[in-house]
MIFI-547876 format. One record per residue (C-alpha): chain; x, y, z; residue number from 1. Coordinates in steps of 0.02 Angstrom, whole numbers. Last residue first. Layout:
REM residues N
<rec "A"; <X; Y; Z>; NUM>
...
END
This chain:
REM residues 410
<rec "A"; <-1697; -3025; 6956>; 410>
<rec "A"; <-1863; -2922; 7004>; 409>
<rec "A"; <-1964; -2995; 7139>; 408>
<rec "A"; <-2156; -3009; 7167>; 407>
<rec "A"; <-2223; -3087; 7316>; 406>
<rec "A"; <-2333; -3244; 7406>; 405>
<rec "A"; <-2345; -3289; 7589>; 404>
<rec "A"; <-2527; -3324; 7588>; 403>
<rec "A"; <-2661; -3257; 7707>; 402>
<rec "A"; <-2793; -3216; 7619>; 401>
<rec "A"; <-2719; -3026; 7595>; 400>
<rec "A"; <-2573; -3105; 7515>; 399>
<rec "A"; <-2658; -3190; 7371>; 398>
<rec "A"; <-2756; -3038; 7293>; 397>
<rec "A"; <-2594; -2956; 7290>; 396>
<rec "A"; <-2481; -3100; 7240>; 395>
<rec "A"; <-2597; -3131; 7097>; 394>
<rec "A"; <-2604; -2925; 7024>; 393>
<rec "A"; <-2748; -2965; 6893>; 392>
<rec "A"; <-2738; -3155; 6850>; 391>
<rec "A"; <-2754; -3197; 6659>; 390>
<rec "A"; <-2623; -3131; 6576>; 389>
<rec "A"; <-2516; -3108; 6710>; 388>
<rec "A"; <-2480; -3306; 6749>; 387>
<rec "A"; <-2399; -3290; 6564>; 386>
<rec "A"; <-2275; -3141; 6616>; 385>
<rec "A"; <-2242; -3241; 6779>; 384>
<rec "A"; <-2128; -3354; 6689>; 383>
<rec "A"; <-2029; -3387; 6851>; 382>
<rec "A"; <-2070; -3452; 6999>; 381>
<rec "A"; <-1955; -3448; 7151>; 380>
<rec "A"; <-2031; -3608; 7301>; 379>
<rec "A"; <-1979; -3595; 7463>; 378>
<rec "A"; <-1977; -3710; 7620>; 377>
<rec "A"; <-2138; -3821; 7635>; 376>
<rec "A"; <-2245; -3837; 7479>; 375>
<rec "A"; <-2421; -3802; 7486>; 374>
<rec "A"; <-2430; -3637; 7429>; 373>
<rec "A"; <-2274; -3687; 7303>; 372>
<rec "A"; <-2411; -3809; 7219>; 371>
<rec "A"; <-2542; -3661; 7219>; 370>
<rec "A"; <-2439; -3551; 7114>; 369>
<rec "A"; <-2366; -3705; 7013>; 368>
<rec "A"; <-2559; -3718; 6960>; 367>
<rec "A"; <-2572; -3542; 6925>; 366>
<rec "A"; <-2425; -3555; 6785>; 365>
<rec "A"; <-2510; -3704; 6696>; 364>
<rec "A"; <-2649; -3602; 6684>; 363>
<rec "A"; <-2571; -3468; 6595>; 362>
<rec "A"; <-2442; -3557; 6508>; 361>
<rec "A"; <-2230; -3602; 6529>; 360>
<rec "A"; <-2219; -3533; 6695>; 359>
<rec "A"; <-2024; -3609; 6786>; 358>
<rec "A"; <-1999; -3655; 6956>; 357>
<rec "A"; <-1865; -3669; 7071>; 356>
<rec "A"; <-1907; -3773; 7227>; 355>
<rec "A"; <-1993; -3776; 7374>; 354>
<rec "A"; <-2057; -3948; 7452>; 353>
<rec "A"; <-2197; -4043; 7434>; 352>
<rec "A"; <-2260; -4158; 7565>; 351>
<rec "A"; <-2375; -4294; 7605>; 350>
<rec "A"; <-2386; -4360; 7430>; 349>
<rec "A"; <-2552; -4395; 7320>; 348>
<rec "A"; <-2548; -4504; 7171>; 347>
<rec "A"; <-2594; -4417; 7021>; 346>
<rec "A"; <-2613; -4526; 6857>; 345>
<rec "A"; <-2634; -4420; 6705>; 344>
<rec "A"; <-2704; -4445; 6556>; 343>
<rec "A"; <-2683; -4355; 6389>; 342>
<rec "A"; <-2554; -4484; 6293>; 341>
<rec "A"; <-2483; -4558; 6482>; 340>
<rec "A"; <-2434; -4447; 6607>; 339>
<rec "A"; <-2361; -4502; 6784>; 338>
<rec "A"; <-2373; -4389; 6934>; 337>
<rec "A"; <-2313; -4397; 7096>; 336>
<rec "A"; <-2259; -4234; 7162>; 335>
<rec "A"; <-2079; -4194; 7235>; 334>
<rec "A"; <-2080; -3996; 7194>; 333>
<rec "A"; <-1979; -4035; 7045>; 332>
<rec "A"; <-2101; -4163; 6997>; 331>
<rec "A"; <-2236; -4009; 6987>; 330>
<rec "A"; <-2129; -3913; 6844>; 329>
<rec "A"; <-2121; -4076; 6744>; 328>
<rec "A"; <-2349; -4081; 6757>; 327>
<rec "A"; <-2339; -3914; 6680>; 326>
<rec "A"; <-2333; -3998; 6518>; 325>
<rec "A"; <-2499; -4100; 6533>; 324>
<rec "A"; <-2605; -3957; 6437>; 323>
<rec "A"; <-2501; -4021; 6275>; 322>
<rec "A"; <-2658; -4107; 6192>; 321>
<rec "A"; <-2767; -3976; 6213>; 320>
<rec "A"; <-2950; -4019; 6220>; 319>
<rec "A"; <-2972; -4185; 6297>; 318>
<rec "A"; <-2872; -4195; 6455>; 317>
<rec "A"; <-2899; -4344; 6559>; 316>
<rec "A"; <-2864; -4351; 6757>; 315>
<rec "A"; <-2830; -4472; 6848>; 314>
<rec "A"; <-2845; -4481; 7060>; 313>
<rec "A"; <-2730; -4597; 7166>; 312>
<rec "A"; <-2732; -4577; 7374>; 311>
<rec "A"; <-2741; -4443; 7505>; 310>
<rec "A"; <-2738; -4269; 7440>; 309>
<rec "A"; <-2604; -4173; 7398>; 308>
<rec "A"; <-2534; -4203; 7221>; 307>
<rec "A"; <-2740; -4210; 7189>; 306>
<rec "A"; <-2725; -4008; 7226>; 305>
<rec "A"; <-2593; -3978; 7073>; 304>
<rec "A"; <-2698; -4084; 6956>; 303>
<rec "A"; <-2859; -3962; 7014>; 302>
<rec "A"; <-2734; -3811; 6956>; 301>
<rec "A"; <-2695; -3908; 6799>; 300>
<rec "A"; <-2865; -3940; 6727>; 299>
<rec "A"; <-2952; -3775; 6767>; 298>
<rec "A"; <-2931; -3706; 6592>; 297>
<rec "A"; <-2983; -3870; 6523>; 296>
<rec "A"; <-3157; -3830; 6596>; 295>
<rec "A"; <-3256; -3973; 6685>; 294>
<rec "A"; <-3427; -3991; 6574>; 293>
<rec "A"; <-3549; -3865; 6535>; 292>
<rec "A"; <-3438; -3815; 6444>; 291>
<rec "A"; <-3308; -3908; 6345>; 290>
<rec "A"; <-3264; -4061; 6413>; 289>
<rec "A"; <-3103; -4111; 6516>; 288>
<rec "A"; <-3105; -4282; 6632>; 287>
<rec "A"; <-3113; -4320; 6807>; 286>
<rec "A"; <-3089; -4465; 6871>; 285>
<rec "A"; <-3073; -4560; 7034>; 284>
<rec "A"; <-3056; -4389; 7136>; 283>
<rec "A"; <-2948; -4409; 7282>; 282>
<rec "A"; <-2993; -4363; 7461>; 281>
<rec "A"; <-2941; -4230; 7543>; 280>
<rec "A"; <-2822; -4194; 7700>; 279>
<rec "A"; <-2895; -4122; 7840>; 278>
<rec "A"; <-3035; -3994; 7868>; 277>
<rec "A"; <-3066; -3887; 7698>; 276>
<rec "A"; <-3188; -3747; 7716>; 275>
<rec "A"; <-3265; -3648; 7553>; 274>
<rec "A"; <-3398; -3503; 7531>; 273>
<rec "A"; <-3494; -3445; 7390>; 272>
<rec "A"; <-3570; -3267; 7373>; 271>
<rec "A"; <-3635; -3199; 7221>; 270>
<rec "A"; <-3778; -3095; 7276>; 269>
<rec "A"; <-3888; -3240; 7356>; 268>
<rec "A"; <-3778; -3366; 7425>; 267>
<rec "A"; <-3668; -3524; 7411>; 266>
<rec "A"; <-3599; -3671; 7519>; 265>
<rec "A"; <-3445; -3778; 7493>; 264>
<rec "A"; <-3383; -3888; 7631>; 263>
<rec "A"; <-3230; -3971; 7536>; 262>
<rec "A"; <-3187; -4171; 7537>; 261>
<rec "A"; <-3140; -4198; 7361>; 260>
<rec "A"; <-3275; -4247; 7282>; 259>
<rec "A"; <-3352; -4058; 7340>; 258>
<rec "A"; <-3214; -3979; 7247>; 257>
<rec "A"; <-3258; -4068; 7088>; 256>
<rec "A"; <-3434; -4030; 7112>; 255>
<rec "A"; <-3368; -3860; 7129>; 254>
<rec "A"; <-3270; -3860; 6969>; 253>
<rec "A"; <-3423; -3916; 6883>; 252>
<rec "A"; <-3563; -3780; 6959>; 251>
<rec "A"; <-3426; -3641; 6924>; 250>
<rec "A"; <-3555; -3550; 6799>; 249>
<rec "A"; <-3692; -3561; 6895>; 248>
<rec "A"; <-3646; -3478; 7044>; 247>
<rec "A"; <-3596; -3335; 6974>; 246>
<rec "A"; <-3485; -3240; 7056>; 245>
<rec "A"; <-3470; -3075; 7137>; 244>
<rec "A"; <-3384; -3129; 7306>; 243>
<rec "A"; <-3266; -3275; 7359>; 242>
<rec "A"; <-3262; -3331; 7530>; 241>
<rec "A"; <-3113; -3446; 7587>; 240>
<rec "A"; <-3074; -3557; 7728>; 239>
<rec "A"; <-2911; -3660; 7702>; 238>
<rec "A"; <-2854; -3822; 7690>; 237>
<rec "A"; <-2664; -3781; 7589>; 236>
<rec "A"; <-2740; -3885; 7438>; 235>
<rec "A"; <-2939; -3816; 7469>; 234>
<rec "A"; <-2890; -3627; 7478>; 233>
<rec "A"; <-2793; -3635; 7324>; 232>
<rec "A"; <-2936; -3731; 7251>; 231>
<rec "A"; <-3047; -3597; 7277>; 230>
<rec "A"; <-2926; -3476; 7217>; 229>
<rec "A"; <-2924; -3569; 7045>; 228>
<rec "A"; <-3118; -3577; 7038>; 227>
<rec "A"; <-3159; -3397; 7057>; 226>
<rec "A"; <-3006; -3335; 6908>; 225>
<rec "A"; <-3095; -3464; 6804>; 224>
<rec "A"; <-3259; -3424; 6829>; 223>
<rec "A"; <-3217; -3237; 6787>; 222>
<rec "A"; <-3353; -3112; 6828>; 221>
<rec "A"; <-3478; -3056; 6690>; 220>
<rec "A"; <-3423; -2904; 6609>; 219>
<rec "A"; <-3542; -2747; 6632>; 218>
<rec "A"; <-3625; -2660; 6475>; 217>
<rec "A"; <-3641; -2451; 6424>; 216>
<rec "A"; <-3700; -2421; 6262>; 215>
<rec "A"; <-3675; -2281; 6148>; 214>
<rec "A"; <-3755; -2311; 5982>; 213>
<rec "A"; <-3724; -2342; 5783>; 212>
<rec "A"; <-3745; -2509; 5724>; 211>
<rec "A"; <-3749; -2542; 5528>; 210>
<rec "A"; <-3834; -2632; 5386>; 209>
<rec "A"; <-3897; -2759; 5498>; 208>
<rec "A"; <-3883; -2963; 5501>; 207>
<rec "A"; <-3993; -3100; 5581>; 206>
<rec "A"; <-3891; -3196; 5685>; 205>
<rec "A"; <-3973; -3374; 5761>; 204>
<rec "A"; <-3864; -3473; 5871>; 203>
<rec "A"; <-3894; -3655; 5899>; 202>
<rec "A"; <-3779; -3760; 6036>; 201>
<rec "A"; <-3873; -3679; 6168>; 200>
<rec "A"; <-3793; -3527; 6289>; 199>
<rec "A"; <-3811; -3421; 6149>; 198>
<rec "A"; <-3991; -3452; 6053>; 197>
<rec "A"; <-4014; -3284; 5978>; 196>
<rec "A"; <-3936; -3127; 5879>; 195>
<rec "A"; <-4015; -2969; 5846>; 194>
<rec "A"; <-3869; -2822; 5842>; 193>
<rec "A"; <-3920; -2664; 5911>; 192>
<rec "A"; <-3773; -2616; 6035>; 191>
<rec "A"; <-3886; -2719; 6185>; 190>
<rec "A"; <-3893; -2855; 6070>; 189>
<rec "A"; <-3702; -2863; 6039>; 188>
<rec "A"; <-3678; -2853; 6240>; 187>
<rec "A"; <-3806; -2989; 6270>; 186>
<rec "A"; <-3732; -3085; 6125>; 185>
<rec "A"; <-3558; -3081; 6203>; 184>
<rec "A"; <-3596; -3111; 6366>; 183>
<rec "A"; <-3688; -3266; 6312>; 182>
<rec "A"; <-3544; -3311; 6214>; 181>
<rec "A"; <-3437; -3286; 6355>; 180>
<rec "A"; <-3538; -3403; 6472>; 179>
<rec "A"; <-3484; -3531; 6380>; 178>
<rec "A"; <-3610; -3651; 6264>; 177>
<rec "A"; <-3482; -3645; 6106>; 176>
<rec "A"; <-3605; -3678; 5931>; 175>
<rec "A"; <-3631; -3849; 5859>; 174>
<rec "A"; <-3741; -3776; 5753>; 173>
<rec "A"; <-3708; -3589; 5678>; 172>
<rec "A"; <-3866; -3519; 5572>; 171>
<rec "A"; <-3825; -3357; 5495>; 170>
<rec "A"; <-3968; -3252; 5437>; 169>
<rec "A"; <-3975; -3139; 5300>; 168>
<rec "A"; <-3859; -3015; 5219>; 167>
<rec "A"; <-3681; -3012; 5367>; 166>
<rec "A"; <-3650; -2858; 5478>; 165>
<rec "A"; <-3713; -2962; 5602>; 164>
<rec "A"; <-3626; -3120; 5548>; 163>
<rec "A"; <-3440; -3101; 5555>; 162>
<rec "A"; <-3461; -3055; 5757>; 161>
<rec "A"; <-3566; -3209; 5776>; 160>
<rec "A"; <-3452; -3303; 5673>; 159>
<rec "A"; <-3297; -3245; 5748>; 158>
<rec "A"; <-3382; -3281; 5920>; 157>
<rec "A"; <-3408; -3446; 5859>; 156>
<rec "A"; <-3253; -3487; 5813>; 155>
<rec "A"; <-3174; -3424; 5971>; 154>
<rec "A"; <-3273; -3517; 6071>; 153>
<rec "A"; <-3264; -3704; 5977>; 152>
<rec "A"; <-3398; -3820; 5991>; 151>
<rec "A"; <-3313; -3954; 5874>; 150>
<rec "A"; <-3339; -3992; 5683>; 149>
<rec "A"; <-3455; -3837; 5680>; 148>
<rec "A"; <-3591; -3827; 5547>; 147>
<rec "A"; <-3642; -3658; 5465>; 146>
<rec "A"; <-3795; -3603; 5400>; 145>
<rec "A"; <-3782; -3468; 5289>; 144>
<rec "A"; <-3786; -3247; 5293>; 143>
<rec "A"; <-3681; -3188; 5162>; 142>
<rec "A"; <-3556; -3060; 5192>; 141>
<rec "A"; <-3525; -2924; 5064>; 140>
<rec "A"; <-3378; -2866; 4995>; 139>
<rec "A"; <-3270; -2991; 5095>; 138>
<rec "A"; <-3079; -3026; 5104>; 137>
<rec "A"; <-2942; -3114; 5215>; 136>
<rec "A"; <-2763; -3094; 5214>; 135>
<rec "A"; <-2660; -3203; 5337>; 134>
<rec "A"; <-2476; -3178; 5372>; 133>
<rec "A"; <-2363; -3331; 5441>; 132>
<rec "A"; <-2244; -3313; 5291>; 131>
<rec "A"; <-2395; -3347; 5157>; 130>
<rec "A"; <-2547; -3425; 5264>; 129>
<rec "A"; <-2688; -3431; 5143>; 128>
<rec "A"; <-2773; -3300; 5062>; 127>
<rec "A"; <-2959; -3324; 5102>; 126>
<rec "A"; <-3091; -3237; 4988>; 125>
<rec "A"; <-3266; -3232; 5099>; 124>
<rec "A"; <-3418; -3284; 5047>; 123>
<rec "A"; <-3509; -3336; 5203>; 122>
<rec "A"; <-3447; -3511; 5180>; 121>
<rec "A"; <-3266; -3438; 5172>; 120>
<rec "A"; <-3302; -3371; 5317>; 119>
<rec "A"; <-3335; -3533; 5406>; 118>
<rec "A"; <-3178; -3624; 5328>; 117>
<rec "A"; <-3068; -3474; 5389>; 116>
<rec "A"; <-3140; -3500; 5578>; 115>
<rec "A"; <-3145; -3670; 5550>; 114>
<rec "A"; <-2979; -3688; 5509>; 113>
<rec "A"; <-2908; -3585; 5644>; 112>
<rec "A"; <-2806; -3727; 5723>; 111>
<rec "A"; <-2762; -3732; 5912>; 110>
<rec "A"; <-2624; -3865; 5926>; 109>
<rec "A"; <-2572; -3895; 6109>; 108>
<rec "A"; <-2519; -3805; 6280>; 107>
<rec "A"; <-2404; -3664; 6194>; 106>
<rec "A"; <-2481; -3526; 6270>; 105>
<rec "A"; <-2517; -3364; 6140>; 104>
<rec "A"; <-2490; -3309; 5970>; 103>
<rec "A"; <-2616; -3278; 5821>; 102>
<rec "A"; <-2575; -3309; 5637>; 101>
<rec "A"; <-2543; -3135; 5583>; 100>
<rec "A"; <-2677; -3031; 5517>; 99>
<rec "A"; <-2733; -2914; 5373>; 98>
<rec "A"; <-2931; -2886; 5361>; 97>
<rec "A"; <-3046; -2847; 5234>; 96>
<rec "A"; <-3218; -2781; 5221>; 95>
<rec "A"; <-3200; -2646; 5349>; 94>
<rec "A"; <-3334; -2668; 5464>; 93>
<rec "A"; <-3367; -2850; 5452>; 92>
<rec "A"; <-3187; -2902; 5405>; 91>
<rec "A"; <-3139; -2802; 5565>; 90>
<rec "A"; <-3254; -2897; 5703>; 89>
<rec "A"; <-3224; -3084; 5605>; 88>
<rec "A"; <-3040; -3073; 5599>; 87>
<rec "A"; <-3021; -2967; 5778>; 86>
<rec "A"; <-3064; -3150; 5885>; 85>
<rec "A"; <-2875; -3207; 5812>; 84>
<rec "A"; <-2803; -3098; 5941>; 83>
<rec "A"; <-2867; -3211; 6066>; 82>
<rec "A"; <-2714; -3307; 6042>; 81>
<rec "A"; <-2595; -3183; 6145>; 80>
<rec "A"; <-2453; -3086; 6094>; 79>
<rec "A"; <-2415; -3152; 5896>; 78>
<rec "A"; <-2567; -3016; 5863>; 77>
<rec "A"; <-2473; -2870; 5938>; 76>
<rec "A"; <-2321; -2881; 5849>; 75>
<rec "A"; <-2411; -2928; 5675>; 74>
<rec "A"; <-2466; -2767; 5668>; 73>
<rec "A"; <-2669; -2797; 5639>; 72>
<rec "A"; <-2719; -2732; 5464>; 71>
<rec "A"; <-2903; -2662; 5437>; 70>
<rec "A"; <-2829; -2455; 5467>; 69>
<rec "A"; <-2929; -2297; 5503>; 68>
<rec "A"; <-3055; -2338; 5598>; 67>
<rec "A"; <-3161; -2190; 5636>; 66>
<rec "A"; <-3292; -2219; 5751>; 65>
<rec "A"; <-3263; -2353; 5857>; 64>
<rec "A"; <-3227; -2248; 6035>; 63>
<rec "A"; <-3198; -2360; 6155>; 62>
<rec "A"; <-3222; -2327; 6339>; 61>
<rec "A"; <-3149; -2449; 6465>; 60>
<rec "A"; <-3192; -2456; 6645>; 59>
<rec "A"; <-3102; -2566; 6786>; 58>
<rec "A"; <-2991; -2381; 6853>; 57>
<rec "A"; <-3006; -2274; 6703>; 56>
<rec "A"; <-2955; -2312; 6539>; 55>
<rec "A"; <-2986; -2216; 6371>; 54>
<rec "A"; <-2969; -2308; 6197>; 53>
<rec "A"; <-2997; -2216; 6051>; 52>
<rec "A"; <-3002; -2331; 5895>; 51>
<rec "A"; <-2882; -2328; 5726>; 50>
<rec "A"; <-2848; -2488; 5686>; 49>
<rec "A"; <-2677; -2480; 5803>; 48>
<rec "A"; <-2799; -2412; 5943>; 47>
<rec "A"; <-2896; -2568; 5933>; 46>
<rec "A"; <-2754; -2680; 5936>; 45>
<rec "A"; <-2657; -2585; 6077>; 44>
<rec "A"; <-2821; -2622; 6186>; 43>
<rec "A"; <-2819; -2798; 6128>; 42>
<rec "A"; <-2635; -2797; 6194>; 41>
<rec "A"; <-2696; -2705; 6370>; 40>
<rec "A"; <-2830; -2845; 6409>; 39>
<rec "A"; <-2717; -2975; 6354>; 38>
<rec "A"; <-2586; -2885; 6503>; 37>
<rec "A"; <-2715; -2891; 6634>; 36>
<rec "A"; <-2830; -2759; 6732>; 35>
<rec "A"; <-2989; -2812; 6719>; 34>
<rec "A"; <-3149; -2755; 6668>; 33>
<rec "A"; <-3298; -2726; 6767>; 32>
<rec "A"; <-3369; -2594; 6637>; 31>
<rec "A"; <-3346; -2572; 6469>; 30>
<rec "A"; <-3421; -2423; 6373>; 29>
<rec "A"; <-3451; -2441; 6193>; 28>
<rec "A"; <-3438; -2278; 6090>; 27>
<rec "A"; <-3509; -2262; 5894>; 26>
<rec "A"; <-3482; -2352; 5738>; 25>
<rec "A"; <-3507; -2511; 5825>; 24>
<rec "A"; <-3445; -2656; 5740>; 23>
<rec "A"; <-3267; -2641; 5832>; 22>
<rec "A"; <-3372; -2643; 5987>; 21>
<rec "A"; <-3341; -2822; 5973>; 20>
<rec "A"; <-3176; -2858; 5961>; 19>
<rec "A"; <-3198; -2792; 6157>; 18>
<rec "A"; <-3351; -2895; 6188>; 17>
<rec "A"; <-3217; -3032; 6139>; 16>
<rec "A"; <-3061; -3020; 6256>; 15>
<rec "A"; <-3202; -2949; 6405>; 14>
<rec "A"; <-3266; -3128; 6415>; 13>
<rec "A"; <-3110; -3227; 6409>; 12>
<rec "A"; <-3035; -3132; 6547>; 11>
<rec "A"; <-3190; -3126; 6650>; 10>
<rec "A"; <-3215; -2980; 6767>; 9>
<rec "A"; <-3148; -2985; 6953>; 8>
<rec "A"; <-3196; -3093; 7086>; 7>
<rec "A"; <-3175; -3029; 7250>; 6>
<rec "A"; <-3073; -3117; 7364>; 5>
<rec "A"; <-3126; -3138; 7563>; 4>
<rec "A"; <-3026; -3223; 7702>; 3>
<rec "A"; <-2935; -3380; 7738>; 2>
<rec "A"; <-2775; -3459; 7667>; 1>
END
């Protein structure tokens, strides 16, 4: 692989800032957005509560204005886990909300306890779980400080979103340092809302009575979608420029990159650059952490590099335990891979060869992509719904770098 790949805008950003301009009673234009198939179900969500959603090219406009419904068709919800992110948006604007336990990739357990157990605290009625259906209710929000048992993202966008409609302040410690919730709060600040301390493990939300605006705000770019084509281009030892990143949010996946062997070299205006000469070395350990730590959504495509490289690397997973499932799909292909609880032991091969392969998760899915880059012969995914998710047109972006990559219909 070698040539140029723009980065698009961030899955897990835009998922949010788009619950977001739920809260304002006005139009929110989106810009740098991309095209996947979450994107289009939160779209469907909005417009199913009663927003105006107009498209054109990586620009959304949502008009917020008259919401006509607080119930989220199940359908839609059971489509992708993010859906969850609505709860906080619609239960602040509408003072109730109707909701299906959220759907998504199977890679572990992903409770919303302490999303419930954090409204409750702001004075929320919770009705539990009665034939996967979730009914939550609020005549008034009360701002309180609120205590995380881990730094989750999605419960602490809930909160944020929860909280600026919310009487008081809200205190959340333990708060998600991502990116995304910086996004997020720029994006909610810009709209009116006067929130604090993202990007540090204590945000501040002091609540208004309403927000009423047009705003206009661009998506920060997608560190995940930037590091899995740089480690495409390291495991088949290619030369690769990515464009409109940031460097700072990829800073652990690079390191990781660098362990390995890879020339890796950055520049003003979102520029980094890879070369990989030869085969590359293993990585003694690396090991999951939420940000700013190595990102369990880039777990499985660095696992499917280490298959490569030239001696045993391990790998422990410490947010999902299920994340290792891919790791059958890989064996197939001849890798070397033994997991044991949430470690696993990667010992490099010389060769992979093609096989039939079958997505089971997002991430999961772009590591067989780069696996059946490296294999010799040919490799037939399927699954590809969950690759498209999270990767706008794969095979596209792919096969102008040099990659022998397309889409077939069976």
């Amino acid at each position: 692989m070698s040539g140029i790949i723009e980065v698009p805008g961030a899955k897990n950003a835009v998922l949010p800032v788009l619950a977001a301009t739920l809260l304002n009673n006005g139009t929110s234009i989106l810009e740098n957005c991309p095209e996947l198939d979450d994107v289009l179900t939160m779209n469907e969500i909005l417009s199913a509560l009663g927003c105006k959603i107009k498209r054109k090219g990586s620009q959304i406009e949502v008009d917020a204005s008259q919401l006509t419904s607080s119930s989220i068709p199940e359908v839609l919800a059971k489509r992708m886990r993010s859906s969850i992110i609505i709860l906080g948006a619609v239960l602040a604007r509408c003072g109730e909300v109707h909701v299906s336990y959220p759907g998504g990739c199977e890679i572990g357990m992903r409770p919303i306890d302490m999303h419930l157990r954090a409204l409750e605290q702001m004075g929320a009625e919770v009705d539990g779980l009665n034939h996967g259906m979730l009914r939550v209710r609020a005549k008034k929000l009360q701002g309180c400080e609120i205590l995380l048992d881990y730094p989750s993202v999605g419960a602490t966008e809930n909160i944020m979103l929860a909280a600026c409609y919310a009487e008081g302040e809200t205190l959340i410690r333990n708060a998600a340092k991502e990116p995304e919730i910086e996004d997020l709060q720029a994006f909610l600040n810009k709209a009116g809302a006067m929130i604090s301390g993202a990007g540090s493990g204590v945000i501040k939300i002091h609540g208004v009575s309403e927000i009423k605006t047009q705003i206009t705000h661009k998506i920060i770019p997608d560190r995940i979608v930037a590091g899995t084509y740089l480690a495409a281009a390291a495991a088949t030892g290619g030369s690769l420029v990515v464009t409109g990143v940031d460097y700072d949010h990829i800073g652990s996946i690079l390191y990781c990159l660098k362990r390995c062997g890879c020339k890796i070299k950055h520049y003003q205006g979102g520029v980094v650059t890879l070369e990989a000469e030869g085969r590359l070395k293993p990585l003694d350990l690396v090991r999951t952490s939420p940000y700013p730590g190595f990102p369990t959504d880039m777990q499985p495509q660095i696992v499917a590099l280490l298959t490569r490289c030239s001696g045993t690397s391990v790998v422990v997973e410490t947010v999902f335990e299920n994340r290792f499932r891919y790791t059958e799909q890989l064996l197939k292909l001849g890798a070397d891979i033994s997991v044991q609880g949430r470690t696993a032991i990667i010992r490099g091969v010389d060769t992979l060869r093609g096989a039939d392969l079958e997505a089971r998760d997002l991430r999961g899915g772009a590591a067989l992509i780069i696996a059946g880059l490296t294999a010799e012969g040919e490799t037939r995914i399927s699954g590809v719904n969950y690759i498209d998710r999270g990767y706008e047109r794969v095979e596209r972006v792919l096969s102008k770098v040099g990659a022998q990559i397309r889409r077939v219909e069976d």
